[in-house]
Every structure is written in structure tokens, then in C-alpha cells.
C-alpha positions, 0 to 999 in steps of 0.5 A, a space after each residue: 911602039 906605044 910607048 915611042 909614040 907617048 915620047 914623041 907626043 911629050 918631046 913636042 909639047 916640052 919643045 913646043 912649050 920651051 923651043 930654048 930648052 935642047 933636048 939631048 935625052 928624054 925618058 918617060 915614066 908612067 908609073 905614077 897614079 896621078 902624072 906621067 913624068 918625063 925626064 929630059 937630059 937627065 936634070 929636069 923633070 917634066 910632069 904631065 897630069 893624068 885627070 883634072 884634079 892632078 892638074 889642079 894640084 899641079 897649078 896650085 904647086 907651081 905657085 905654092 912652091 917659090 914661096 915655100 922656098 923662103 921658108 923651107 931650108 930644105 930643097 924643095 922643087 922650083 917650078 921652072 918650066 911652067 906651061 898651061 898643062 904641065 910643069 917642069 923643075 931640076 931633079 933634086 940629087 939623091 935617092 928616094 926613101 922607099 922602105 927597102 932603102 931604109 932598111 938596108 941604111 938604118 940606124 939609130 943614129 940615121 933615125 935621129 937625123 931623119 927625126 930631126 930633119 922632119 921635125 925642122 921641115 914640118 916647122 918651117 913648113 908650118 911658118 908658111 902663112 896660111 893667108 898667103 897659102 889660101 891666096 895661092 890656091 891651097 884648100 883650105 876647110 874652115 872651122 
């Protein structure tokens, strides 16, 4: 029953917050440590904060990730769905890289994909301006 009740209360603030969004099918997850996540129509991911600093780092993300997007060839979560304590983007296709799943799909040539695909990331990611990524939020410790 308890989990019917935390569906309903997560409907009506996603409708609330969106009333042109149809909800056709909707699924929690509380598995997370730092926000519920909600699946609406099996595309759009809604997620909730649990404590403040989640939430703190939900807000800078909603404003980070659109301008990451200019730098970043890989996707990357777009903020859609922004409301006051939650946010919601379209589900990137694909399977999580959980350590099981490498295992079973491993191989030299896999890793060397992998490899490249990080190193490219972590490159673009690094072309991001810091300037620009201390304005939208993102802490930043100085020397």
C-alpha cells in the first residue's frame, strides 16, 4: 500500500508541475541513495531528492547539463522537466555498464572502445570553461 501511496503523491506533483505531460504508465524506483527516481511512460525519467544536498545537486545539473551539451559529443542527460524540487530528461537508450554486464561482454577490443570513448569524454568534459561552470553553481576549491 505504501508504495501505491508514494506513486500517487509522485503522479501529482509530475501533473501538477506539468498538466501537458499525459501520464500513460508510471514506475518508482527507491533504490537510489540520493533520489527516488520515477519513470513516466517508459521515456522520461523524473528525479525526486531525497535530502537537501541531493537537491543542491539536482539544481546545479539542471543548469550545468544544457551547456555541457555544446561540448560533449556523447548524450548526455537534457534537463526537460525542470520544477522548483525535481527534474525530469528522456531516458538515454542503452543498458547500465554494471560490472556483471562487463564481464559477460568483455574483450580486448570492447575495452579499447571503452577506452577511447572515456579518454574523448573526459576531454570534451575538460574543454567545458570552469569560469562558466563556477557561474552555474558547480563547486569549485581554489588554490
Amino acid at each position: 500500500m505504501k508504495a501505491q501511496n508514494d506513486i500517487f503523491i509522485y503522479k501529482e506533483a509530475i501533473r501538477e508541475s506539468f498538466p501537458q505531460l499525459e501520464i500513460n504508465h508510471i514506475e518508482l524506483d527507491l533504490r537510489g541513495w540520493d533520489n527516488v527516481v520515477v519513470l513516466v511512460n517508459h521515456e522520461i525519467i523524473f528525479r525526486f531528492p531525497r535530502r537537501p544536498d541531493a537537491a543542491r545537486q539536482l539544481e546545479i545539473e539542471t543548469r550545468l547539463l544544457p551547456g555541457l551539451r555544446k561540448y560533449v559529443t556523447l548524450t548526455i542527460p537534457y534537463p526537460e522537466f525542470v520544477a522548483h524540487d525535481f527534474a525530469g530528461y528522456r531516458l538515454i537508450p542503452g543498458e547500465p555498464l554494471m560490472k556483471d554486464l562487463f564481464q559477460e561482454v568483455c574483450s580486448p577490443e570492447l575495452i579499447r572502445h571503452l577506452a577511447h570513448q572515456l579518454g574523448q569524454f573526459l576531454s570534451e568534459l575538460h574543454s567545458f570553461p570552469l569560469t562558466r561552470a563556477i557561474e552555474l553553481g558547480v563547486p569549485h576549491v581554489s588554490d
